[in-house]
C-alpha positions in Angstrom: 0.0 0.0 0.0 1.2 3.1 -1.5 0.8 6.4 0.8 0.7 10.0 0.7 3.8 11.0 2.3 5.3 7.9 -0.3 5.1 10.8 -2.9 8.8 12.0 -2.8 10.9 13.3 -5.8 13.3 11.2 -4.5 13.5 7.4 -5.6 14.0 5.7 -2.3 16.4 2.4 -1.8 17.2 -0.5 0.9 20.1 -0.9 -0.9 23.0 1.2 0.7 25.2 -0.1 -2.4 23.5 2.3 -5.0 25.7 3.6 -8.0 27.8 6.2 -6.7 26.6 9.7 -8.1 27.0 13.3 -7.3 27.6 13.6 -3.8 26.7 11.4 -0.4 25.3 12.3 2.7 24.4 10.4 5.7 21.9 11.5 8.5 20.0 9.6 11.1 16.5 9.8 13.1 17.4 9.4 17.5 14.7 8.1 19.3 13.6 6.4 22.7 10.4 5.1 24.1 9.5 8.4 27.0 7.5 8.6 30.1 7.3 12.1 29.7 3.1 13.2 29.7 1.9 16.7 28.5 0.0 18.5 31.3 0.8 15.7 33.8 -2.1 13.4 31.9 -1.5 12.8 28.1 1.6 10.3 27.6 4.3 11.1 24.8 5.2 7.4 24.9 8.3 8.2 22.9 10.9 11.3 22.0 12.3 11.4 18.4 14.7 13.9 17.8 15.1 16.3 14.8 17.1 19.7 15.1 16.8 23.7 13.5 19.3 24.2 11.0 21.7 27.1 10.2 19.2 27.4 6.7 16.5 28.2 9.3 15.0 24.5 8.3 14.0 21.6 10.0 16.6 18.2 9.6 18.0 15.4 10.9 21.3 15.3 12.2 24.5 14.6 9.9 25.7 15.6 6.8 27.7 14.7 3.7 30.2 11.8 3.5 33.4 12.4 1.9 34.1 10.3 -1.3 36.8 7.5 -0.4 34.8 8.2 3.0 32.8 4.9 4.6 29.1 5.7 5.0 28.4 4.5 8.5 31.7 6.0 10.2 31.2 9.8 8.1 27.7 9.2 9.9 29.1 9.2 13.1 31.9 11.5 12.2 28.9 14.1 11.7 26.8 13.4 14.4 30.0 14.2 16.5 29.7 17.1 15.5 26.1 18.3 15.3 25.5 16.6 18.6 28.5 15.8 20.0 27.2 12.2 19.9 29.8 10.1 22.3 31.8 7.2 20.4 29.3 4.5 22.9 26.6 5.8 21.2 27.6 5.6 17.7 25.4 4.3 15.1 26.0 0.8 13.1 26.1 -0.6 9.8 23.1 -2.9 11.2 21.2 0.8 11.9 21.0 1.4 8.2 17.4 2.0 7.1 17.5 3.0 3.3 18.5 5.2 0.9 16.9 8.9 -0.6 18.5 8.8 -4.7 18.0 12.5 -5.6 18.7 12.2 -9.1 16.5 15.2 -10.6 18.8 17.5 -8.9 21.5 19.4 -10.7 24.1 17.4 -9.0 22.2 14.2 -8.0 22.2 13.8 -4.0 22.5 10.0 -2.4 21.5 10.4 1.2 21.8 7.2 3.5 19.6 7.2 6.5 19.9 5.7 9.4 17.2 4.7 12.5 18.6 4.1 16.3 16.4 3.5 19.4 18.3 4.4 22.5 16.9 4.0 26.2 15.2 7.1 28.2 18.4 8.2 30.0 20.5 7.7 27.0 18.2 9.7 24.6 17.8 12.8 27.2 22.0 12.0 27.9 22.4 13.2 24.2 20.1 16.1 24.3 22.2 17.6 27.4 25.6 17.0 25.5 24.6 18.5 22.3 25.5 22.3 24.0 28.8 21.0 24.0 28.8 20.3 20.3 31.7 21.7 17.6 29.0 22.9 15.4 26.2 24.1 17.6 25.4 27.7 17.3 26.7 27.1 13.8 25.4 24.2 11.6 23.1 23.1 14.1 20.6 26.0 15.8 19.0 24.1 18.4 17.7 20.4 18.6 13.9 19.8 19.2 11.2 16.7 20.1 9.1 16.0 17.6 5.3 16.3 19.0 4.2 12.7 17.6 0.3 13.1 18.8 -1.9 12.4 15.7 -5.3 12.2 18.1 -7.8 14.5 17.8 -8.6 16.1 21.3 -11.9 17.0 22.4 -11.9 20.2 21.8 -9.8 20.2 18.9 -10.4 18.1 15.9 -6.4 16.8 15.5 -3.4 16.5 17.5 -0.5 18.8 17.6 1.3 16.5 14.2 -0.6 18.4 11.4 0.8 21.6 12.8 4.1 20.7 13.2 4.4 19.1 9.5 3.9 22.4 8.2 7.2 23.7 9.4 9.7 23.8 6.3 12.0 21.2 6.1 14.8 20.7 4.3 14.6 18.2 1.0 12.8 15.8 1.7 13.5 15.3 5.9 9.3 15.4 6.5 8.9 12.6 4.3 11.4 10.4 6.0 10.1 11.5 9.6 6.5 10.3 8.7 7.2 7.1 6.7 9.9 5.9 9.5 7.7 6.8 12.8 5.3 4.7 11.1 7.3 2.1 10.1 8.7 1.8 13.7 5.1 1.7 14.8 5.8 5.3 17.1 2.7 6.5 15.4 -0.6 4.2 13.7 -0.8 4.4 10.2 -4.7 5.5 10.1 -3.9 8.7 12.9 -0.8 9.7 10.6 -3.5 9.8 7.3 -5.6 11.8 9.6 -2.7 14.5 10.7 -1.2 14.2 6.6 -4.3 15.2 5.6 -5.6 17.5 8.0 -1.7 19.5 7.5 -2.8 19.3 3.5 -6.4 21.3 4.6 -4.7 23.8 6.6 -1.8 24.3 4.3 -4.3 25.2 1.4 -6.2 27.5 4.0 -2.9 28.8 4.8 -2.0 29.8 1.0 -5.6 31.5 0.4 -4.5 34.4 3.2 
């Protein structure tokens, strides 16, 4: 089944061994299962982390890998740092979730992408350490939790998801959010339909002002 947020320019792989072409980058989605609750009573039941770039954009944390470079190690090369992400923490070849081809662009863009669940202490751990970071106040601007509720509240007809998906992000960084929470099962598939569309209505309500 084919879905909405499967609509990318990009062709996407689970083959990290595509053709070499243009240039590569590597970047990778941190999350943990949480115990945090909003207003003391609604659980968040997991964090995902995604951080404010230097273009002002939404993204996920890492960056291009150098030619002769290996994919997973100019991973954690970058993550190191954008997040000052500690070598016990590193990500693995057995992380690897699949592969963006951007070949419409002027110089095609392979970006790798990679998908690590770390415990509670170790997530918030890496939030606290990113201050200390080569590139923060730089590359990276600030690192943020993606608000994940999809349910409609009583007195609001959707969650806080729509909302945040109209944010801009960079290439295509909102498409690999959305189709990886839902592969990892952070989010049902029939709520994230209900946010995708409801950010489509207010996104065309938002172009007529």
């Amino acid at each position: 089944m084919s879905y909405p947020w499967d609509e990318s320019r990009a062709e996407f792989s689970t083959e990290r061994d595509v053709p070499r072409r243009g240039r590569r980058a590597a970047h990778a989605l941190l999350y943990a299962k949480s115990s945090a609750k909003l207003f003391d009573y609604i659980p968040m039941e997991h964090a995902v982390m995604m951080q404010l770039r230097f273009d002002g954009t939404l993204g996920f944390p890492g960056g291009y890998v150098n030619y002769h470079e290996n994919i997973t190690k100019g991973l954690n090369r970058e993550l190191e740092e954008e997040i000052a992400l500690k070598q016990r923490n590193f990500f693995s070849d057995s992380d690897y979730y699949g592969t963006w081809i951007h070949s419409y662009m002027s110089t095609p863009l392979v970006d790798h992408f990679y998908v690590k669940e770390f415990t509670e202490d170790e997530f918030k751990k890496i939030e606290m350490q990113t201050l200390q970071a080569k590139d923060w106040g730089g590359e990276t601007m600030g690192i943020i939790r993606v608000p994940l509720d999809c349910i409609p509240q009583t007195n609001k007809p959707y969650g806080p998801m729509p909302h945040f998906l109209l944010h801009n992000f960079v290439g295509n960084a909102r498409e690999q959010l959305v189709k990886t929470i839902v592969e990892k099962q952070l989010v049902e598939v029939e709520n994230m339909q209900h946010a995708w569309a409801k950010m489509i209505e207010l996104k065309h309500g938002r172009d007529k002002t």
